[in-house]
C-alpha positions as CSV (number, residue, x, y, z in Angstrom):
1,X,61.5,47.2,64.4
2,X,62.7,49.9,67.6
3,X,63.9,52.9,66.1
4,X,64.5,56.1,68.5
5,X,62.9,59.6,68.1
6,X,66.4,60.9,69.1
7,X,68.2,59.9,66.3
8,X,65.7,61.5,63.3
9,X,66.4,64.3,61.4
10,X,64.9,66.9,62.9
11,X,61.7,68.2,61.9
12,X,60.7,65.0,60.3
13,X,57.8,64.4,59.1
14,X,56.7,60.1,59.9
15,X,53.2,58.6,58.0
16,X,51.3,55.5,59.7
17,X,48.2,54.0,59.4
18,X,47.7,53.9,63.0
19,X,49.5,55.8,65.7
20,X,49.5,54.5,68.9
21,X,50.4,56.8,71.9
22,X,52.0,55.0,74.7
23,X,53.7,51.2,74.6
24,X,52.2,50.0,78.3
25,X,49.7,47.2,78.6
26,X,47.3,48.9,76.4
27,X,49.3,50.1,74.0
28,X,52.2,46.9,73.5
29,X,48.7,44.2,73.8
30,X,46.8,47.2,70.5
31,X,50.0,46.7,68.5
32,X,50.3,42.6,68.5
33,X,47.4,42.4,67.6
34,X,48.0,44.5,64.1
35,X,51.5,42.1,63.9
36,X,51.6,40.7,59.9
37,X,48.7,42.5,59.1
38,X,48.5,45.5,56.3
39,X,48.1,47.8,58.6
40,X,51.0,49.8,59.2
41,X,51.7,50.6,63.4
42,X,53.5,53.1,64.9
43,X,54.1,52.7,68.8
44,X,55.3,55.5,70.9
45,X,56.4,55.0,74.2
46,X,58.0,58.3,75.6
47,X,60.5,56.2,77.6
48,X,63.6,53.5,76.7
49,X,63.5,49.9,77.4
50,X,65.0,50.7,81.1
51,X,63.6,53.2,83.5
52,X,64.9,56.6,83.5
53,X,64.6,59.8,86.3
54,X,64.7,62.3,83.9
55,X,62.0,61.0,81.4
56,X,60.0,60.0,84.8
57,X,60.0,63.5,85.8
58,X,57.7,64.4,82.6
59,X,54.7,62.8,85.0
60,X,55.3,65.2,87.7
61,X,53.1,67.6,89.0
62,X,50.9,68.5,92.1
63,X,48.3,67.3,94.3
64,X,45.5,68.2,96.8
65,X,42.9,66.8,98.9
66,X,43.5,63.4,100.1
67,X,46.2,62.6,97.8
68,X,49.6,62.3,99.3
69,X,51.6,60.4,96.8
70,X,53.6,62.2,94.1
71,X,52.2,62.0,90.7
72,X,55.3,61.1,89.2
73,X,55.5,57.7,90.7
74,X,51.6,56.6,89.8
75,X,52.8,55.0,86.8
76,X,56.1,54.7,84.5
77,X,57.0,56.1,81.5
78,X,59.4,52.9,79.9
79,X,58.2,50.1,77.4
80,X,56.0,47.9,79.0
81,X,54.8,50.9,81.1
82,X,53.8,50.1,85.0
83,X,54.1,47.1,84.5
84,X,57.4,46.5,85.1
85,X,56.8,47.6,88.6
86,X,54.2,44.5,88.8
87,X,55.9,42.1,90.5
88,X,53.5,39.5,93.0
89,X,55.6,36.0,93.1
90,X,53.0,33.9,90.6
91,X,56.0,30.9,91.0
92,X,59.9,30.8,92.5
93,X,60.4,31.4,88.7
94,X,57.8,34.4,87.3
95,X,55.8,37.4,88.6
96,X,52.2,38.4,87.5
97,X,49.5,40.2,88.0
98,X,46.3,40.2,89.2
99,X,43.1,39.8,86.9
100,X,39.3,40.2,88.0
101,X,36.7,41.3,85.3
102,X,34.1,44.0,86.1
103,X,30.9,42.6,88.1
104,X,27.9,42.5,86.3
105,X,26.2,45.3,88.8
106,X,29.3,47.5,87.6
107,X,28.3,48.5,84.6
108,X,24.5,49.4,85.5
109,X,23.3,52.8,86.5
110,X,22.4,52.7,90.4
111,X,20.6,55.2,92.0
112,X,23.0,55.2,95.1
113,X,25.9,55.9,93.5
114,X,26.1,59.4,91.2
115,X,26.9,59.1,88.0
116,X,26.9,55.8,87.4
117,X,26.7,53.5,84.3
118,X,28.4,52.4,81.6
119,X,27.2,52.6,77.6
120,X,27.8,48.8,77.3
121,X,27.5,45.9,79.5
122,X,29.5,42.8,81.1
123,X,27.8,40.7,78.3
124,X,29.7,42.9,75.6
125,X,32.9,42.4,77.2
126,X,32.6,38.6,78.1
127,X,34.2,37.1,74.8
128,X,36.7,40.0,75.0
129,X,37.7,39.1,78.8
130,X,38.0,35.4,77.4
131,X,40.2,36.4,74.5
132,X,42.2,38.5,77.1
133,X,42.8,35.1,78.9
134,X,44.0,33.4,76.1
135,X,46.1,36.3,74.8
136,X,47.9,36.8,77.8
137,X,48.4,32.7,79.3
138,X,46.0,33.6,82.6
139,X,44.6,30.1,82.0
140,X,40.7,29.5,81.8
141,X,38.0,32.4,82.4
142,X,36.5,31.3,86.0
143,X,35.8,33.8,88.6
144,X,32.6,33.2,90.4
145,X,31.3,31.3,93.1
146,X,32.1,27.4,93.1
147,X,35.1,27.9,90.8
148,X,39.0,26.7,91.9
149,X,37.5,24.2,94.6
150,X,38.7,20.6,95.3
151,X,38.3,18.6,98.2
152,X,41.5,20.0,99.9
153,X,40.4,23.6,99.3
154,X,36.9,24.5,100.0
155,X,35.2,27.8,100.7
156,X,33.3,29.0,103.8
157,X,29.9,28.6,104.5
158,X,28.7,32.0,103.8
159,X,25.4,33.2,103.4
160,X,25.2,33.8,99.9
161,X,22.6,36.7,99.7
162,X,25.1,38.8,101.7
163,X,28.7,37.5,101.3
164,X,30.1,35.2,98.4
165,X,33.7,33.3,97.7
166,X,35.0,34.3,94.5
167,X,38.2,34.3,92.6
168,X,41.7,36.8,91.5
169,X,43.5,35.0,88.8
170,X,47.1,36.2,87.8
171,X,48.9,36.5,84.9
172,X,52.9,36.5,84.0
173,X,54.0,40.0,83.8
174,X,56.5,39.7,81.4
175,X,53.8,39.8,78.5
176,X,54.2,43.6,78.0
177,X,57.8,44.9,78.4
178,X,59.3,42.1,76.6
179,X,57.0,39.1,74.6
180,X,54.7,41.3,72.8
181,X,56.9,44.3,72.1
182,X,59.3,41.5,70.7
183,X,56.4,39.7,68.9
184,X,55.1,43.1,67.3
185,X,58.6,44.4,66.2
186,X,59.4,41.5,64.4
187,X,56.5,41.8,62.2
188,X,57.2,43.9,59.0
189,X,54.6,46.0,60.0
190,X,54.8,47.8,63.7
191,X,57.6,50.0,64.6
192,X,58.0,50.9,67.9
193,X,59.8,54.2,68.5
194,X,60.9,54.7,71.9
195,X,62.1,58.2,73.6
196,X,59.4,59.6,71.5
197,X,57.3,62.0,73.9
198,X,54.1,63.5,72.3
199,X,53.0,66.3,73.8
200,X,50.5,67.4,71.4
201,X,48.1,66.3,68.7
202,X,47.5,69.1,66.2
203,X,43.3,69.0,64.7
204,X,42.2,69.6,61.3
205,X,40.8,72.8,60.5
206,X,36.7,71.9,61.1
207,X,38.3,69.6,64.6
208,X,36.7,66.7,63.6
209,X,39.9,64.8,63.0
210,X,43.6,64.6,64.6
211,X,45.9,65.1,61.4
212,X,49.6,65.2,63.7
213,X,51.2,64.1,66.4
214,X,54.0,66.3,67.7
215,X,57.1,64.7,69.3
216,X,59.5,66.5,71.3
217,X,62.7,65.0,72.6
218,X,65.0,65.7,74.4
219,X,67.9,66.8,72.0
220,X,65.8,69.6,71.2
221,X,64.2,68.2,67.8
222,X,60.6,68.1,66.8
223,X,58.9,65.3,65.0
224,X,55.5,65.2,63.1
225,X,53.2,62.1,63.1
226,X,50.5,61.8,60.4
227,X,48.0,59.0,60.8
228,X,45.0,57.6,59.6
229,X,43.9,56.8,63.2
230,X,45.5,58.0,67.0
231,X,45.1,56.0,69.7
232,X,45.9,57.7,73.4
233,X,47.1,54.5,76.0
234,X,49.0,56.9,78.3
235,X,46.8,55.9,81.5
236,X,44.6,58.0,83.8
237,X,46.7,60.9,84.5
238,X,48.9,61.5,81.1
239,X,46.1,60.9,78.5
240,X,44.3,63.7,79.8
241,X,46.5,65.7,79.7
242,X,47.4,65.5,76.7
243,X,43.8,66.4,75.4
244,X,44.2,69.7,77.7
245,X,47.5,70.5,76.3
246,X,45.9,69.9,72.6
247,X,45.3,74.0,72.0
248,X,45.8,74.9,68.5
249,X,42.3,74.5,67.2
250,X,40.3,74.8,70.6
251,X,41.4,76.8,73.7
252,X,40.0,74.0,76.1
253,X,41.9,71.4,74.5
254,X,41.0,68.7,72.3
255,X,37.5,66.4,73.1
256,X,36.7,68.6,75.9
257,X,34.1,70.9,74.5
258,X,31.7,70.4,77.7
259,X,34.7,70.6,80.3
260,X,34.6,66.6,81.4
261,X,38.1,65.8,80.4
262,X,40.2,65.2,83.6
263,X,36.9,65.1,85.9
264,X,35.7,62.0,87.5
265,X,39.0,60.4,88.1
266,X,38.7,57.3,90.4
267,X,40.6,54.9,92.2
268,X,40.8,51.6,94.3
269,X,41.5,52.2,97.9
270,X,43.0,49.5,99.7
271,X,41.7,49.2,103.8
272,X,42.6,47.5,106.7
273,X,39.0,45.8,107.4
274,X,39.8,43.6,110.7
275,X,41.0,40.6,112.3
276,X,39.6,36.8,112.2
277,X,41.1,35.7,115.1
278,X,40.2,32.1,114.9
279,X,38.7,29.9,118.3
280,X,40.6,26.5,116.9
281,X,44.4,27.8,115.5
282,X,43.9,24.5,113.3
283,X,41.3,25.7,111.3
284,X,43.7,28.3,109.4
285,X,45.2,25.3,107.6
286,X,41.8,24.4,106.3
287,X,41.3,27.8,104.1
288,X,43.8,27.5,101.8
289,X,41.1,28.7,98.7
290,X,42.1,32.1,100.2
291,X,45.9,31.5,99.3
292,X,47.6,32.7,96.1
293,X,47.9,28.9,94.6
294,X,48.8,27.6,91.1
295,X,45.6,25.5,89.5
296,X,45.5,24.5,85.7
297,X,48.3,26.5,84.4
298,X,47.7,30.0,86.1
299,X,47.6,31.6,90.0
300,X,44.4,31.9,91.7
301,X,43.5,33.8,95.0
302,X,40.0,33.1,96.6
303,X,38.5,35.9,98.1
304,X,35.3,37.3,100.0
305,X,33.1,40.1,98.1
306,X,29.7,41.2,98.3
307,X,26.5,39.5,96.7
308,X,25.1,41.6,94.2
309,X,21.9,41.5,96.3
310,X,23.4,43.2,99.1
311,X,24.6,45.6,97.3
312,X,21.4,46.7,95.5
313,X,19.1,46.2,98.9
314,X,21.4,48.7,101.0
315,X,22.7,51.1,97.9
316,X,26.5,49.8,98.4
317,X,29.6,50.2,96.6
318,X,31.5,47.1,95.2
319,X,33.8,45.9,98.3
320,X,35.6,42.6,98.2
321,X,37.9,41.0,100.9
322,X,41.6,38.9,101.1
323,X,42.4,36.3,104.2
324,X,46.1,36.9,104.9
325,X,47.3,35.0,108.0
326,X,49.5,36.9,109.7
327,X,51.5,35.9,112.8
328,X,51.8,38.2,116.2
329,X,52.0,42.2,115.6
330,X,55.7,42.1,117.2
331,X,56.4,38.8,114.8
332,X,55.9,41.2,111.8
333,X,57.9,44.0,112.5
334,X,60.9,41.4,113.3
335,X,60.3,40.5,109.6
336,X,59.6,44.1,108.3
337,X,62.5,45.3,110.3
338,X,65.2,42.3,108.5
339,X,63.8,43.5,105.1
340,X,64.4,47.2,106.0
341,X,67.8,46.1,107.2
342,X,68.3,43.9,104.0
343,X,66.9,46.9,101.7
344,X,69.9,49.7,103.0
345,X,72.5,46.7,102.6
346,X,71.7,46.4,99.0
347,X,72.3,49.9,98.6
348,X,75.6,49.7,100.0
349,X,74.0,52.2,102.7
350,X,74.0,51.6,106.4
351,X,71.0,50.5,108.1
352,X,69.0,53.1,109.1
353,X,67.5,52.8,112.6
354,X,69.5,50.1,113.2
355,X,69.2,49.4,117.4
356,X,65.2,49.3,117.1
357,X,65.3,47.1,113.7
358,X,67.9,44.9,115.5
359,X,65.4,45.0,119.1
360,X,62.6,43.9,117.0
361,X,64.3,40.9,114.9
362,X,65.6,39.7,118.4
363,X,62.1,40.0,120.2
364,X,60.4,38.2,117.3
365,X,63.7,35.6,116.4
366,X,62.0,32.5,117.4
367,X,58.8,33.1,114.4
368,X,61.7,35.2,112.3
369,X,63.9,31.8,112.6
370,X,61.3,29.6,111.7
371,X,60.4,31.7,109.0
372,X,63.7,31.9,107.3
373,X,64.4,28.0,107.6
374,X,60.9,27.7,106.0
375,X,62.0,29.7,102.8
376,X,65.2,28.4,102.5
377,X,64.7,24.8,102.8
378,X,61.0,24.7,101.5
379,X,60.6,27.5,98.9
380,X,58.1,29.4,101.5
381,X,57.1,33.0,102.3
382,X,57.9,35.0,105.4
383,X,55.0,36.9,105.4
384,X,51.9,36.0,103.1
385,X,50.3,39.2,101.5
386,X,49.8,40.7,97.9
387,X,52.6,39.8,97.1
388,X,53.5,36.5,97.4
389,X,51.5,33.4,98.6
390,X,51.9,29.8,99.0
391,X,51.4,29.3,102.8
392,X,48.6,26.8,102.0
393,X,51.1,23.9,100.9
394,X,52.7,23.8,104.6
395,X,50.2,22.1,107.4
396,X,51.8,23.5,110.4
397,X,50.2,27.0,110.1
398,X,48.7,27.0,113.6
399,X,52.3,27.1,115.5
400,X,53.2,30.5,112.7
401,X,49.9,32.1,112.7
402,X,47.5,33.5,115.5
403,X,44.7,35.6,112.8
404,X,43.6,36.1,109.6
405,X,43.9,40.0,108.2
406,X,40.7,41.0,106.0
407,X,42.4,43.5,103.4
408,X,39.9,44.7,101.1
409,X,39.6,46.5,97.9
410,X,37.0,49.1,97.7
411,X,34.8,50.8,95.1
412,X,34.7,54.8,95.1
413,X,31.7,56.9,93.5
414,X,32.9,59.0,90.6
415,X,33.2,62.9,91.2
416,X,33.8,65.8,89.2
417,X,35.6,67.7,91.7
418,X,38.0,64.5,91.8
419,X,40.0,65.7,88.6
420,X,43.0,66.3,86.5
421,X,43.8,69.6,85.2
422,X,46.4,71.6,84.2
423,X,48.9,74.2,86.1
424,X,51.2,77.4,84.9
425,X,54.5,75.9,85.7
426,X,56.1,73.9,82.3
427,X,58.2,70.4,82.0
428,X,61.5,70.0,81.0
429,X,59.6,69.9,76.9
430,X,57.8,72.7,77.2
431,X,54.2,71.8,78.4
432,X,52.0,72.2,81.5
433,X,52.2,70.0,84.1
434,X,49.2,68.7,86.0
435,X,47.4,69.2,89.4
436,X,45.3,66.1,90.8
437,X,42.7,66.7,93.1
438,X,41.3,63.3,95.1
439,X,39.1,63.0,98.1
440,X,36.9,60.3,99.6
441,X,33.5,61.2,100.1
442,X,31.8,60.6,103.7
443,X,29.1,58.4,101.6
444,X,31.9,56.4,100.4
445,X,33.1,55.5,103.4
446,X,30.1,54.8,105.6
447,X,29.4,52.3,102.6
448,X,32.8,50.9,103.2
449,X,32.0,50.7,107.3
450,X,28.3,49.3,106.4
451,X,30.2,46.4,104.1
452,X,33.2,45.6,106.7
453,X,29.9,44.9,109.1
454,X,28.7,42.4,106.7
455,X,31.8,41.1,106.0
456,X,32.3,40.4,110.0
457,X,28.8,39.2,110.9
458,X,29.1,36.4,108.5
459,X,32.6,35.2,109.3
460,X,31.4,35.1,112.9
461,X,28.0,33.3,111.3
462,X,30.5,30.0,110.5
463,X,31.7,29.1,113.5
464,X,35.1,30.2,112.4
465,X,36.6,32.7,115.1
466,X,35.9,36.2,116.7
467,X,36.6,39.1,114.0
468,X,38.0,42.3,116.0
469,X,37.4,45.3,113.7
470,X,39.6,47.4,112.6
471,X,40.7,51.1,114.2
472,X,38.0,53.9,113.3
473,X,37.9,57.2,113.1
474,X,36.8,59.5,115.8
475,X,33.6,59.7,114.1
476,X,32.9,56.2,114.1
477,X,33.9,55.5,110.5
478,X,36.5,53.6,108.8
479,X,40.2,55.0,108.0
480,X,40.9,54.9,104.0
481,X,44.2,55.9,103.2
482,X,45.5,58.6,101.3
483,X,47.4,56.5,98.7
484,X,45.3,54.5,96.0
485,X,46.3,51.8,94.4
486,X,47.5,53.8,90.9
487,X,44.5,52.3,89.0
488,X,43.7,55.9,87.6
489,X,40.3,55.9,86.1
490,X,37.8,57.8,85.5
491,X,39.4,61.0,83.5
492,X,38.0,60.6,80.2
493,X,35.3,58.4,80.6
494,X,32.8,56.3,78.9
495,X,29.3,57.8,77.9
496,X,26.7,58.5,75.1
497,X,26.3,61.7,76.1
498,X,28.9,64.0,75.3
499,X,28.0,66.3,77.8
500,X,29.4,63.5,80.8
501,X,31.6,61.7,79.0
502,X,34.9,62.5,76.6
503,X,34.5,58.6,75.0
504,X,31.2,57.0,72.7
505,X,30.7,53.0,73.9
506,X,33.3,52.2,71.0
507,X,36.2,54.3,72.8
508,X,36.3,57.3,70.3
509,X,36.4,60.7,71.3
510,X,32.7,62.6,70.4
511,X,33.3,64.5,67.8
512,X,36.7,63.7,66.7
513,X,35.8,60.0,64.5
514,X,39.8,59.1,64.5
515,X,40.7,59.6,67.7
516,X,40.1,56.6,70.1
517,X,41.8,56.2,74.3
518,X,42.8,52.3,75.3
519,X,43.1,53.4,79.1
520,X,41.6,52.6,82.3
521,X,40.7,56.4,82.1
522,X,37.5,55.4,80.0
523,X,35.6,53.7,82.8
524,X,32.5,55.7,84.4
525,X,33.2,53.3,87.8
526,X,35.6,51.0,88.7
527,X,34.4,48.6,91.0
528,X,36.9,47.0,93.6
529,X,38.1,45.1,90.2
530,X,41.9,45.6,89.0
531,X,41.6,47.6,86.1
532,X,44.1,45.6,83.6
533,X,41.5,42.7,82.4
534,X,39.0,45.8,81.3
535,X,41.6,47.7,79.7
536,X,43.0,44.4,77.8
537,X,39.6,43.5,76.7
538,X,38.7,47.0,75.7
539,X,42.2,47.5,73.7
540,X,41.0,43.9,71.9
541,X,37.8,45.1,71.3
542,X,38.9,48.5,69.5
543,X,41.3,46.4,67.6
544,X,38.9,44.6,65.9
545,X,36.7,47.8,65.0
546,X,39.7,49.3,63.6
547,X,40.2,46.5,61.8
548,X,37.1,46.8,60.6
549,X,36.9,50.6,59.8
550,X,40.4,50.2,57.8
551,X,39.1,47.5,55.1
552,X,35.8,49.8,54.7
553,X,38.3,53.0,53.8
């Protein structure tokens, strides 16, 4: 059932089994899979069904370093959480997401990379990232090398040792802000209480369990939680703080007796890594494995990543690459400058800049034409990218497309100084809002600049084309931009050791037995991966030891 926190009697006091704290992916995916059981669910999501500026402006805060982007906008506060903002083109009729699981090397401890290693390893997640894959209708569990081939779509000839062809799948997005909320609110079981902010969970008196969450709203009224179990799936940035703003038993906040919560935080930078500028034009319409395609009931992208070999022999982070062809530089900003012009319309605003956009569609109107008629008449793209694929199906590609963009996704090495914590100034409900302090580190991105090298002396190896690298710094190392990709990890990470870790391998916070965190925030690293298939089989995986822990009590 949906019920909102608005609408209680103030000062009420609600009683759960199991209290989950924030209805995104995490959190909507945790609750299903309690649906018809005789375990009773409470979801909190502090937003509605529909996105809201005041309730987004909860999230904001500050930042520093190499950050640029405001906090508030990293992830939404709505049912179905950031993923309503996911929106790649999977079909003309549904969007997705992408989906990689965690490489192998990922979860190891490697002396290159500081602070490294995970309490668990790919094997434990393997049935979980299957189950994920069922759960969610991604189709079957194939990612590596020699997957998703026919004998239209074949990959390169790479060297192996160095280079390999593996796989993105996608998955439909509207799983989490409207199937499984549904599916979960019908069962007698889960209520789902939306406008329900927590902004603190209350200790016993030893600390070593949460008795209350507290729920402030926005009418002023206060609402009480009692569980048997808390679960925090608020994301990278919110769940910690949360912990920090946890006080009334212990100053630091709640799990962070050894000052790790909030430190570590990681993301996924996304960098312009070159140009394949192909000798025969022909050739592009030969790679299609590298186009977003539907195969066997779900999307698949091929793509270009690193051997685990590699990797170990030079002391590399995880770095994997996308083949976009791309048409003339003046071609795309005759497209970019249409949408810009197509954007302000919508609005009901004029154009802005309207004599340059209008220069720019008129010096690029022949491949801006042929564009168009190719997405009207034949369902095509104007401009492949993450976004939207399907250029593979047309065979004409050499008279739209000159090169083939690397775009790659790149690890980054965990870092204490990289962190979440808290500030004096307040939110509209009363508690501190957060600072986030992200920088790249030089070693990171020489290991990015040592990979793109790879990358380009085995394209070159095939025959293929001439690969023009991309701009670099004055120092001779690669640009990585300020803006990550909002896959916020890191903050209350995964470790047997409480003293460099907030989370045990089973997700529970040390030292408090019923608190557990569904979030990406839980992984040490990251990889290149998207987060969403680690966080989904993680969520599955502390179902079923809750599960477990409830018919034992």
């Amino acid at each position: 059932m949906y019920h909102d926190a608005r609408t209680l009697d103030n000062h009420k006091t609600l009683t759960t089994d199991i209290c989950i704290i924030g209805a995104g992916p995490a959190g909507t995916t945790l609750a299903r899979e309690f649906a018809g059981s005789d375990i009773d669910i409470l979801l909190l999501e502090s937003g509605g069904e529909k996105s809201d500026h005041r309730i987004q402006q909860l999230s904001s805060g500050e930042i520093t370093g190499d950050f640029t982007e405001p906090v508030e906008n990293t992830h939404l506060r709505q049912l179905g959480g950031t993923a309503n903002h996911w929106i790649i083109k999977m079909s003309d009729k549904q969007y997705g997401y992408r989906y990689a699981p965690l490489n192998p090397i990922d979860f190891e401890k490697r002396d290159a990379i500081p602070y490294s290693g995970w309490p668990i390893t790919r094997k434990d997640l393997d049935p979980y990232y299957e189950r994920v894959h069922q759960v969610c209708e991604v189709g079957p569990y194939r990612y590596g090398p020699g997957n998703w081939e026919t004998e239209r779509f074949k990959p390169l000839k790479l060297d192996s040792d160095r280079v390999v062809t593996d796989f993105f799948t996608f998955g439909p997005t509207r799983l989490f802000g409207g199937d499984f909320p549904r599916q979960a609110a019908k069962a007698g079981n889960v209520r789902i209480m939306l406008h329900a902010t927590v902004t603190e969970l209350e200790a016993n008196e030893s600390g070593a369990a949460v008795e209350t969450a507290v729920i402030k709203t926005f009418n002023g009224k206060t609402i009480r939680v009692r569980a048997r179990h808390f679960v925090i799936a608020s994301g990278g940035f919110q769940t910690p703080r949360l912990l920090l703003n946890s006080r009334s038993r212990f100053e630091q906040g709640l799990g962070n007796q050894n000052d790790v919560v909030g430190r570590y935080y990681i993301d996924h930078g996304l960098v312009p890594s070159g140009n394949l500028f192909p000798h025969a034009p022909k050739i592009i319409n030969s790679l299609g494995i590298y186009d977003m395609r539907l195969m066997e009931g779900c999307s698949v992208l091929g793509k270009l990543s690193l051997s685990e070999k590699v990797m170990r022999e030079e002391g590399l982070r995880n770095f994997c690459a996308t083949l976009f062809p791309m048409p003339e530089p003046y071609e795309v900003q005759a497209i970019l400058s249409m949408k810009s012009i197509a954007v302000d319309l919508a609005g009901r605003q004029f154009p802005k800049q309207l004599p340059t956009h209008l220069f720019n569609m008129l010096r690029g109107s022949k491949h801006l034409t042929c564009m168009l008629c190719q997405k009207l008449c034949h369902g095509g793209t104007l401009m492949p990218g993450f976004g939207q694929g399907g250029w593979s199906k047309f065979d004409n590609n050499e008279k739209k497309y000159r090169r083939l963009e690397l775009m790659a996704f790149v690890e980054q090495t965990p870092n204490p100084e990289n962190r979440v914590t808290l500030i004096d100034e307040k939110d509209e409900l009363g508690k501190e809002k957060i600072r986030v302090h992200y920088a790249w580190s030089e070693d990171d991105v020489r290991s990015i600049g040592r990979a793109q090298k790879i990358m380009h002396e085995e394209l070159e190896k095939t025959g293929l084309g001439k690969v023009v690298p991309p701009e670099m710094r004055e120092n001779g190392l690669p640009r990585v931009g300020s803006e990550g990709l909002h896959h916020l990890m890191g903050t209350t990470r995964m470790s047997d050791d409480p003293k460099f870790g907030v989370v045990d391998a089973n997700c529970t916070v040390h030292g408090i037995g019923n608190l557990h965190i569904a979030s990406s925030s839980v992984f040490p690293t990251g990889g290149y991966a998207n987060p969403t298939l680690t966080i989904l089989a993680l969520a599955l995986r502390l179902a079923d030891r809750l599960k477990a822990e409830m018919k034992q009590t």
